[in-house]
C-alpha positions as a Markdown table, in Angstrom:
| # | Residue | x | y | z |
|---|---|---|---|---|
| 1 | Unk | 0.8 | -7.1 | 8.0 |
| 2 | Unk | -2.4 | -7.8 | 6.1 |
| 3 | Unk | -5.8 | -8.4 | 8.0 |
| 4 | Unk | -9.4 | -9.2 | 6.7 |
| 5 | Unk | -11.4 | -6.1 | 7.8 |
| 6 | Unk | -15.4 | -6.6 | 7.8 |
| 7 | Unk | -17.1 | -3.4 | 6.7 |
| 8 | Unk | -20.8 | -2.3 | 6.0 |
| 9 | Unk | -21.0 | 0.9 | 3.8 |
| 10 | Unk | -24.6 | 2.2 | 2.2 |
| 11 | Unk | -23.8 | 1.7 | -1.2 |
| 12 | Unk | -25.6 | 3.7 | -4.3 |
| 13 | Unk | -25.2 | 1.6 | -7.8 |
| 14 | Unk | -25.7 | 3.5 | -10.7 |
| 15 | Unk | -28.5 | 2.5 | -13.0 |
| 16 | Unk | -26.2 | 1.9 | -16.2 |
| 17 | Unk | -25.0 | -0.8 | -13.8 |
| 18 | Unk | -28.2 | -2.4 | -13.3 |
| 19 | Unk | -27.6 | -4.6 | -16.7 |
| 20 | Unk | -24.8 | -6.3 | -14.9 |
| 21 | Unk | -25.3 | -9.4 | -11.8 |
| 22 | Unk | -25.9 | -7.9 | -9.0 |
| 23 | Unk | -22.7 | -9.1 | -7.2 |
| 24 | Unk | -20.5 | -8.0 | -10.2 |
| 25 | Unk | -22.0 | -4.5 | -10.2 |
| 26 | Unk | -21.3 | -4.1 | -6.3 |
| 27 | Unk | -17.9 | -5.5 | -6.4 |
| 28 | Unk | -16.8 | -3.6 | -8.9 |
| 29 | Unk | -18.4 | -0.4 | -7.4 |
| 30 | Unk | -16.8 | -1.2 | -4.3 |
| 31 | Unk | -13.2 | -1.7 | -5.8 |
| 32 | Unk | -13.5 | 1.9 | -7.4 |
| 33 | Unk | -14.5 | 3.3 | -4.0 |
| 34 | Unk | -12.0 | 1.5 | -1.5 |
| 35 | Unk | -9.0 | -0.3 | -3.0 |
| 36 | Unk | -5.5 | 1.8 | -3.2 |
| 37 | Unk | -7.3 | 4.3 | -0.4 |
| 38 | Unk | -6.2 | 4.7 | 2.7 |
| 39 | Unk | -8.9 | 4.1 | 5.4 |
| 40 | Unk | -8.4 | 5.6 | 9.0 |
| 41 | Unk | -7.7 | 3.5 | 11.2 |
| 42 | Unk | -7.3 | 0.3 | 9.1 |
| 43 | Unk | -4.6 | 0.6 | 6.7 |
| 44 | Unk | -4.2 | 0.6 | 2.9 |
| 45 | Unk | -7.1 | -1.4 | 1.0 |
| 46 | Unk | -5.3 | -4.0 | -1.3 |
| 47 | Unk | -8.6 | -5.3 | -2.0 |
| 48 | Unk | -12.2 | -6.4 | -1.6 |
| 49 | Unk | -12.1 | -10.0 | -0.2 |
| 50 | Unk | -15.6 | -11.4 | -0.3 |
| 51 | Unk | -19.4 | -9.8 | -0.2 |
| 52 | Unk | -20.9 | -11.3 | 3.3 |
| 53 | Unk | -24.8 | -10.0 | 2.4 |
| 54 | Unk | -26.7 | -7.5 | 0.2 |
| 55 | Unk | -29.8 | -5.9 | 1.5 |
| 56 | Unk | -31.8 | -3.1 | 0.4 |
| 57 | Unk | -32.4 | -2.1 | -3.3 |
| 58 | Unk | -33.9 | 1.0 | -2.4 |
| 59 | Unk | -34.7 | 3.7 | -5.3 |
| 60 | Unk | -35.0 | 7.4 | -3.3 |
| 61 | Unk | -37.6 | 9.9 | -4.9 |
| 62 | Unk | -35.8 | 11.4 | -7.9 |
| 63 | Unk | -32.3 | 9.5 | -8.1 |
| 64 | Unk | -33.1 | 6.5 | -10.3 |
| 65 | Unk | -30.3 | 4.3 | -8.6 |
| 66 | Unk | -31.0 | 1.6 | -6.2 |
| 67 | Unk | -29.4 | 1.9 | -2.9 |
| 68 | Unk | -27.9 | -1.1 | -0.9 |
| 69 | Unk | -26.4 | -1.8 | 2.5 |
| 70 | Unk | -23.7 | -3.8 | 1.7 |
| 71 | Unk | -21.9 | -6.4 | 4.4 |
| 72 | Unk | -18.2 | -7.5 | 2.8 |
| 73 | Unk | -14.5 | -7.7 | 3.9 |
| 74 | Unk | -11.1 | -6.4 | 2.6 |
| 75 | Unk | -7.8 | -7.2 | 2.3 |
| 76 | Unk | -6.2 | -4.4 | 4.2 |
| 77 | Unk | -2.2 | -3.8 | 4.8 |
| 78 | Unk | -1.1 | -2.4 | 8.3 |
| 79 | Unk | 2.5 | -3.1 | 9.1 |
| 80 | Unk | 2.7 | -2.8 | 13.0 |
| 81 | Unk | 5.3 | -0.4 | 14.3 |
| 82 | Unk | 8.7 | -2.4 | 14.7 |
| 83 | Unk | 7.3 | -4.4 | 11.7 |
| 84 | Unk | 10.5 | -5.6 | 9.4 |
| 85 | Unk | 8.9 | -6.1 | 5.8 |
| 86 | Unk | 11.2 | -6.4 | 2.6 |
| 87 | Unk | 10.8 | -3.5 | 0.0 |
| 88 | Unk | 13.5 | -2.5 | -2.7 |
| 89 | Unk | 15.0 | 0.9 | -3.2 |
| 90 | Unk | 13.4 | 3.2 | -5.5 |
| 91 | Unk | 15.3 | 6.7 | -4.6 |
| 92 | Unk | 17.7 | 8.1 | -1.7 |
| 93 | Unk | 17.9 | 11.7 | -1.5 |
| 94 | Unk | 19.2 | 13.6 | 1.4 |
| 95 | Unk | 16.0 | 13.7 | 2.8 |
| 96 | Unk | 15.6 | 10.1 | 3.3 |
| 97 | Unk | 14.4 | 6.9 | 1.3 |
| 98 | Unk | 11.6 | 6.1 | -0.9 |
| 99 | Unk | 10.9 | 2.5 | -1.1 |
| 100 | Unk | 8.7 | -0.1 | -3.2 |
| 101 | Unk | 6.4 | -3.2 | -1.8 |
| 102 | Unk | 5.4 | -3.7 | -5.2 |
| 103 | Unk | 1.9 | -3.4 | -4.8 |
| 104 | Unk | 3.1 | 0.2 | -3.2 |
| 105 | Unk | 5.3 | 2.8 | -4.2 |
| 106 | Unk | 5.0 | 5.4 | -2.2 |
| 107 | Unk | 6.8 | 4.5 | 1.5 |
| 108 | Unk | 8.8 | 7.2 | 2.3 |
| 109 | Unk | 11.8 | 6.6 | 5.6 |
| 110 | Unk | 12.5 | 10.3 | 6.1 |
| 111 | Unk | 16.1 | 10.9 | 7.6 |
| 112 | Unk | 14.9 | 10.9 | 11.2 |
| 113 | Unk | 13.4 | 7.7 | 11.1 |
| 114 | Unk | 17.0 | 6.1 | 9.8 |
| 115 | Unk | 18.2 | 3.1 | 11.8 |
| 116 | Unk | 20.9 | 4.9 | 14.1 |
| 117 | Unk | 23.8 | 5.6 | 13.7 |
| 118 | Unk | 23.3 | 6.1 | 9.8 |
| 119 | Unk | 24.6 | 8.9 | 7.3 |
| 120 | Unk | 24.6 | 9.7 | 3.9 |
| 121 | Unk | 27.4 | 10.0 | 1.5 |
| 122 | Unk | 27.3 | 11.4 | -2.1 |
| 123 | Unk | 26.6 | 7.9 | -4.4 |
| 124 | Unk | 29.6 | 7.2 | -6.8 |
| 125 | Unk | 27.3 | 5.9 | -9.6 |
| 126 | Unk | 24.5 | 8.4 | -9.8 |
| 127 | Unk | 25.0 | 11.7 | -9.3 |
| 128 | Unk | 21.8 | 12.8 | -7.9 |
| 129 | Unk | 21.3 | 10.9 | -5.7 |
| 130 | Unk | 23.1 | 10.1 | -2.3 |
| 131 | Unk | 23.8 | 6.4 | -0.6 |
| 132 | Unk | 22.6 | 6.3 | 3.5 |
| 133 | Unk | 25.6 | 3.5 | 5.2 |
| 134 | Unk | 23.8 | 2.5 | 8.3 |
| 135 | Unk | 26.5 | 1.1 | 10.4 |
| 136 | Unk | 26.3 | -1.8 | 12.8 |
| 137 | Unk | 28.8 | -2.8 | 15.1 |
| 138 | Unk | 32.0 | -1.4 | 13.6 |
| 139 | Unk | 30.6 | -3.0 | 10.7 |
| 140 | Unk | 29.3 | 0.0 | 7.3 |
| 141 | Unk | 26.1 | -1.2 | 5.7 |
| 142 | Unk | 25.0 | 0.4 | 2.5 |
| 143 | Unk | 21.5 | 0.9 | 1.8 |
| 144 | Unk | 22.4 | 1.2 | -2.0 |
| 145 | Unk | 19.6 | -1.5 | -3.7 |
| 146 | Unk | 22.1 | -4.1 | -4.6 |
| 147 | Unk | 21.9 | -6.4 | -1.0 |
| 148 | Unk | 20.9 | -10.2 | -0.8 |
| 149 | Unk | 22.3 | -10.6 | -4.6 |
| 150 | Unk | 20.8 | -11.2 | -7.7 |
| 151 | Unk | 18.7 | -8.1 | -8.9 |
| 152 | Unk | 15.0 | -8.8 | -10.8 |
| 153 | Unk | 13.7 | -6.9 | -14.1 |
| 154 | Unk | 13.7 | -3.3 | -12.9 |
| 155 | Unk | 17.1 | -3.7 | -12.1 |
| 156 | Unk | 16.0 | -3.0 | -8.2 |
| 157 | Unk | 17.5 | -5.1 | -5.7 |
| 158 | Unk | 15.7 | -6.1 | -1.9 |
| 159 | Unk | 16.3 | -3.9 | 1.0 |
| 160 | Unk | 15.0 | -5.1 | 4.6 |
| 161 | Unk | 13.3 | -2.3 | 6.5 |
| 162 | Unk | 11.6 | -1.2 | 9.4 |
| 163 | Unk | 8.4 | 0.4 | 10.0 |
């Protein structure tokens, strides 16, 4: 679910950060550039990890900032398909689920993707919204929020999913 990715990316640090230490000034730069992005082929960057080398310094012809090559690692999430990770319930429409991991909001299990055989019913307690009941067995399982019992600040309760 969450690897250490090694990346080198030509970096250009501004000069107004040039008052700062050098690893400060990059990591920060680096933060602003790659964490809560999606990067192809690697998966949402949570954060940067560690800087493995800085080399360069370079100031081009009319730009006043230096330019580094830059060597460091993130934190990156990348649930493998068939992955079961535990989210909580943030809205069910009609159209599907959108669910929470916290450091995440925006995971959105459209109505196809639904563990099958589910359906959705109109929710007695909210209006707007609807309730999916995935059943299981002969067994009706809700997908309302309030599973695995008590319920934390936001009044959300845990949901197991699948990716």
């Amino acid at each position: 679910m969450f690897y250490l990715s090694e990346i080198e990316h030509t970096l250009r640090l501004p000069p107004h950060l040039l008052n700062l230490p050098l690893n400060e000034a990059i990591k920060g730069e680096l933060e602003g550039l790659f964490v809560d992005k999606v990067i192809a082929q690697l998966g949402l960057c949570i954060s940067v990890y560690d800087i493995r080398s800085i080399d360069g310094g370079f100031i081009f012809a009319g730009d006043g900032a230096s330019t580094y090559t830059v060597k460091f690692r993130l934190i990156i999430f990348r649930p493998f398909r068939g992955e079961v990770i535990a989210a909580r319930l943030k809205e069910s429409n009609a159209n599907g689920l959108r669910l929470s991991l916290g450091f995440f909001d925006d995971i959105y299990v459209p109505a196809a993707l639904m563990p099958n055989p589910s359906h959705s019913e109109p929710d007695p307690e909210s209006r707007n919204q609807v309730r999916w009941i995935w059943e299981y067995e002969g067994e009706k399982y809700p997908i309302d929020g309030t599973d695995e019992g008590s319920l934390d600040a936001d009044g959300l309760g845990p949901v197991s999913w699948w990716v």
